[in-house]
C-alpha positions as CSV (number, residue, x, y, z in Angstrom):
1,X,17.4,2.4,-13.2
2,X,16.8,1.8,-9.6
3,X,15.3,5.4,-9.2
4,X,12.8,5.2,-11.6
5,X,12.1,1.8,-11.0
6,X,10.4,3.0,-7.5
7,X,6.9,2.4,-7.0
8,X,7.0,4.9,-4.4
9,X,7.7,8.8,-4.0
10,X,9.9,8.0,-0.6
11,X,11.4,4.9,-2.3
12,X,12.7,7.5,-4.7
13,X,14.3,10.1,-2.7
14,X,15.9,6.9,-1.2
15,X,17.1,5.3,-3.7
16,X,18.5,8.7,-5.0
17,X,20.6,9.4,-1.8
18,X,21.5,6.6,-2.0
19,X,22.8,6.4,-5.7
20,X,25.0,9.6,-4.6
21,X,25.7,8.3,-1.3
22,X,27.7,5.2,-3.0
23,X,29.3,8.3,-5.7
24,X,30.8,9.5,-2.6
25,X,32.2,6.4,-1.1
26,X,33.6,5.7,-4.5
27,X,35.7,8.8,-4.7
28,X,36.8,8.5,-0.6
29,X,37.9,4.9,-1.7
30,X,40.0,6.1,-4.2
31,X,41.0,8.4,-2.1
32,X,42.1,5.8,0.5
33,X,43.8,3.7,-2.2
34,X,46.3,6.4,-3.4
35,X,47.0,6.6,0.4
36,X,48.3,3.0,0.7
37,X,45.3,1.9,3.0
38,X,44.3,-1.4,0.6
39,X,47.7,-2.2,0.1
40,X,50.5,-1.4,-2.0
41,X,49.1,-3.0,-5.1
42,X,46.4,-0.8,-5.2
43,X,48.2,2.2,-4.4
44,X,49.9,1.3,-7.3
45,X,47.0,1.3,-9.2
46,X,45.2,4.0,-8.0
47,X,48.3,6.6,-8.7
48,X,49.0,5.0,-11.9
49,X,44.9,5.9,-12.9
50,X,45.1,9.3,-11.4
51,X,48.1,10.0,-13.9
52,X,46.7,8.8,-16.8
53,X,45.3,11.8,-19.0
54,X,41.6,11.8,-20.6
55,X,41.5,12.8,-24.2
56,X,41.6,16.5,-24.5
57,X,37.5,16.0,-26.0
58,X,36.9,15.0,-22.7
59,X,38.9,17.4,-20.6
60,X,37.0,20.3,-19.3
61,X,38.1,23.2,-17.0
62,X,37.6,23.3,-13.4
63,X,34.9,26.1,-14.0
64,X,33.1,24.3,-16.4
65,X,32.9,21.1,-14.1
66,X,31.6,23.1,-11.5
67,X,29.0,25.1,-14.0
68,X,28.2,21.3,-15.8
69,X,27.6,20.1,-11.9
70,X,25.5,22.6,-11.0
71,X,23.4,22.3,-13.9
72,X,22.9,18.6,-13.9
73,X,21.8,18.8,-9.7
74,X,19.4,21.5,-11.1
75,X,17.9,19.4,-13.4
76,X,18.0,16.2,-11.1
77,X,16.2,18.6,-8.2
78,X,13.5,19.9,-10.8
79,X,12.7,16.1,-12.4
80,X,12.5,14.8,-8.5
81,X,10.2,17.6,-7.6
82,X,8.0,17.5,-10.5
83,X,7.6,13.8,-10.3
84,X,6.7,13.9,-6.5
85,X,4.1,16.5,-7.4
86,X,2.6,14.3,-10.4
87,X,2.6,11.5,-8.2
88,X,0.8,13.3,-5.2
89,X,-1.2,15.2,-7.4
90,X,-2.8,11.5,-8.9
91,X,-2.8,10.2,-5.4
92,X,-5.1,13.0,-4.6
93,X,-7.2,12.6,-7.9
94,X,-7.4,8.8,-6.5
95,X,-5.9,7.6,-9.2
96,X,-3.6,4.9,-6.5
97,X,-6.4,3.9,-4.8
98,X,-8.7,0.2,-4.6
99,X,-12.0,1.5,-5.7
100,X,-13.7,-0.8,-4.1
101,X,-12.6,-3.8,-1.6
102,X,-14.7,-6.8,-0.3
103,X,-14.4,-8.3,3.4
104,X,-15.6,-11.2,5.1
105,X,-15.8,-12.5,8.6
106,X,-15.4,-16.5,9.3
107,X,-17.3,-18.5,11.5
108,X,-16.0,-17.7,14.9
109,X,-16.5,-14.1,15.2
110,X,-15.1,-11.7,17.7
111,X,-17.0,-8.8,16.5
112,X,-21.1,-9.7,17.0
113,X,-22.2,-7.8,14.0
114,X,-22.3,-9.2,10.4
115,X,-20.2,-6.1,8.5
116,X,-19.2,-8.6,5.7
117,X,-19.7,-7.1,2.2
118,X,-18.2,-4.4,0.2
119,X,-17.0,-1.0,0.6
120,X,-16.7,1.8,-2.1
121,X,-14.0,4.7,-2.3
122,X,-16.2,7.8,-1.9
123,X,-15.2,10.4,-4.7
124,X,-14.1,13.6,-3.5
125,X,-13.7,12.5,0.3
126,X,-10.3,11.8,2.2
127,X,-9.0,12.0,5.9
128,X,-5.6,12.8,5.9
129,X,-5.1,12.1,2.0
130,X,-6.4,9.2,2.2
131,X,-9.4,7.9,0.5
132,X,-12.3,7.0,2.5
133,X,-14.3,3.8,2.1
134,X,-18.2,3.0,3.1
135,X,-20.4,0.5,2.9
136,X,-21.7,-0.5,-0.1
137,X,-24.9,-2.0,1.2
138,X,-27.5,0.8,2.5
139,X,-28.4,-1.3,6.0
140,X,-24.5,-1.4,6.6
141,X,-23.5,1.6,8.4
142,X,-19.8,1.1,8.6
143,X,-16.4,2.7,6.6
144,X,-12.7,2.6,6.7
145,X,-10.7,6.0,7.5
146,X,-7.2,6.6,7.8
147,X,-5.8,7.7,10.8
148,X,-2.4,9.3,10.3
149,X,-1.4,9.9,14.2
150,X,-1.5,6.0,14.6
151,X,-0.4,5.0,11.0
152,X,-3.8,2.8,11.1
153,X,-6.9,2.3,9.1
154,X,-9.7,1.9,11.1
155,X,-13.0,0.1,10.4
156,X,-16.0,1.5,12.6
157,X,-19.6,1.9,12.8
158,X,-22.0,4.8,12.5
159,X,-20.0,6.3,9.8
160,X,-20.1,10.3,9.5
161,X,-17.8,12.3,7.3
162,X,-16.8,14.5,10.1
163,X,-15.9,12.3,12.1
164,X,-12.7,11.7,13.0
165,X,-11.1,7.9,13.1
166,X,-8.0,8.9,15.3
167,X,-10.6,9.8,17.8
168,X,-12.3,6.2,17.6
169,X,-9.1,4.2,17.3
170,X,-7.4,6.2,20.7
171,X,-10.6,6.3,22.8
172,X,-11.5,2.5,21.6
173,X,-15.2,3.6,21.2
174,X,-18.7,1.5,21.1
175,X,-18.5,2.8,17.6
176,X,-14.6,1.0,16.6
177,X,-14.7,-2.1,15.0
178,X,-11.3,-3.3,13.4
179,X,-7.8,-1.3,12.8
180,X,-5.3,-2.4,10.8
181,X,-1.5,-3.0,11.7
182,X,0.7,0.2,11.2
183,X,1.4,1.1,7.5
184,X,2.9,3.9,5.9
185,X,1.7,2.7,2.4
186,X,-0.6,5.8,0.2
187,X,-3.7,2.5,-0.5
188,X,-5.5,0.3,1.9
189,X,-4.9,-2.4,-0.1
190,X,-1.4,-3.5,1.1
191,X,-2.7,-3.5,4.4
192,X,-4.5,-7.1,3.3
193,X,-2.0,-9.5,4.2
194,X,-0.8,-7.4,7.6
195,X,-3.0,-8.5,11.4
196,X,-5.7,-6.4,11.9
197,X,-7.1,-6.3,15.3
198,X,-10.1,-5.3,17.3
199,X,-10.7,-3.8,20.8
200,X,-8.0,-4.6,23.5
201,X,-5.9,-4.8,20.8
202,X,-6.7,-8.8,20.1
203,X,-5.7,-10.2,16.9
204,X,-8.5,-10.2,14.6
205,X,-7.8,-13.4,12.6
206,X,-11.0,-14.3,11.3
207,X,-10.9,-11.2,8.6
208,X,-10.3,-12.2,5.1
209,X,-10.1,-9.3,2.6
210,X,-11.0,-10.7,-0.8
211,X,-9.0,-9.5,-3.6
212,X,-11.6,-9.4,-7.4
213,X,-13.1,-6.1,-9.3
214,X,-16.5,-6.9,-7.4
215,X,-19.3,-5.4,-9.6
216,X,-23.0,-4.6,-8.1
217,X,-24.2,-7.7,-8.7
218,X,-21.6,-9.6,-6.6
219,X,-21.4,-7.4,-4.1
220,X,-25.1,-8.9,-3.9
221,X,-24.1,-12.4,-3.8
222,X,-23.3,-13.6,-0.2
223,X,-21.7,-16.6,1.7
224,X,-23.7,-19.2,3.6
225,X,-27.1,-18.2,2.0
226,X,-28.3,-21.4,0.5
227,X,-27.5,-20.3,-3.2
228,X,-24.2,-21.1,-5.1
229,X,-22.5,-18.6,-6.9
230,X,-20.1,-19.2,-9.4
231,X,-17.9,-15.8,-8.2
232,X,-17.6,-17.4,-4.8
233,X,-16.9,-20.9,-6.1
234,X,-13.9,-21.0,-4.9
235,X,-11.1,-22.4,-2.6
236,X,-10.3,-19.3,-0.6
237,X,-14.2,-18.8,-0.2
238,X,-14.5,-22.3,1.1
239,X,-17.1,-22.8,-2.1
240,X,-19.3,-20.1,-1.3
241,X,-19.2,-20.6,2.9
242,X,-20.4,-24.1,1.5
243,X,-23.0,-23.3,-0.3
244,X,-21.2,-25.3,-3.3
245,X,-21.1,-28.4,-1.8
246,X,-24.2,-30.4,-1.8
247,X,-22.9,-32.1,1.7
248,X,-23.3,-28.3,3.2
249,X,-25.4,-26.5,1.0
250,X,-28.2,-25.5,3.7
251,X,-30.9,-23.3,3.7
252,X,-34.9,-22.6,2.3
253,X,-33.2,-21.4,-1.0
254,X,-30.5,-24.0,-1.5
255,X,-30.0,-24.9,-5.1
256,X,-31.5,-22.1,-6.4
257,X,-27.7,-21.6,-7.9
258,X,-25.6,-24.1,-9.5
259,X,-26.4,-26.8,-7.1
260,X,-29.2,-29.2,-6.5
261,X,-29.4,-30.8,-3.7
């Protein structure tokens, strides 16, 4: 049960050595026990179970045991392998992946630009196995990459295919915007909650990744524009960057949503 309740492909080699890693200390306790370590009680115990004769059903020779082992580590060995391939053969299909995620800036800004918005998994395209994201708006020139020296995903302007985020996260360049903390984790996603920082290596706290299955349309509505919408009405959106609240609402368009000033 705790191997194939893994999420992971390294959780489940884990968990596995670890299943026959407690197998072993089981038999060197029993071991111990026979020897009088625990006590005499238990060596008691222990010889009187290591007397006590299986029923001949269950009693199989010594060449058999060793055929019957060999058999069921085969099979263990093949299952393990053929599920780490399934699993890295769906990663590479992007089948693990956040097709899309949405970010936003606050107020006080460290980084200059406006790259709020959302960014799409390209199909097809991935820096060291992992999926690369770019902007979903056309004036937005910016994407996440992986970079697998570093353990990082790295937000940065100017994005080209070819080039290579490692590059832009060691040699901080004009073009590096954000990088996340270190993560070993296949999908960007689980990065959310971790610090992401920008140059020099300062804390980038004003990030907010915004978790929702963001179609076209509302990766068209935007925070602080004047216009309420309903998508953004939220808490953790602070009502649209305020454009809910008819005490903030400001701009040439303001109540052309669901508010009237």
């Amino acid at each position: 049960l705790l191997i194939f309740s893994s999420v992971t492909v390294p959780e489940v080699l884990l968990n596995f050595l670890a299943v026959d890693l407690i197998s072993n200390f089981d038999d060197s306790a029993f071991v111990q026990a026979i020897s009088g370590t625990y006590g005499k009680m238990l060596k008691n115990k222990a010889k009187e179970t290591s007397k006590t004769l299986l029923p001949e059903s269950l009693i199989a020779s010594k060449e058999l045991r060793k055929t019957r082992k060999k058999i069921a580590h085969a099979l263990i060995s093949i299952t393990m392998l053929g599920f780490a391939l399934f699993i890295v053969g769906r990663q590479s299909m992007g089948k693990y992946n956040t097709p899309r995620l949405r970010i936003r800036f606050n107020e006080e800004k460290l980084i200059e630009e406006e790259y709020d918005g959302c960014y799409d998994k390209q199909l097809g395209k991935t820096i060291d196995f992992r999926r690369v994201y770019t902007s979903h708006s056309p004036e937005n020139s910016a994407g996440f990459a992986f970079c697998k020296k570093e353990l990082r995903w790295v937000l940065f302007k100017d994005f080209e295919p070819s080039t290579n985020p490692c590059n832009i996260y060691e040699d901080e360049s004009k073009s590096l915007i954000a990088y996340s903390s270190k993560t070993t984790v296949f999908d960007i996603k689980a990065t959310y909650g971790d610090t992401w920082y920008t140059t020099g290596g300062t804390p980038l706290l004003n990030i907010q990744f915004l978790e929702n299955e963001w179609s076209d349309e509302q990766c068209g509505q935007n925070f602080g524009d004047g216009k309420c919408d309903n998508v953004l009405n939220k808490l953790q959106y602070e009502y649209d960057g305020g454009d809910c609240c008819g005490a903030t609402c400001e701009g040439a368009i303001c109540g052309l949503g669901s508010i009237e000033k």
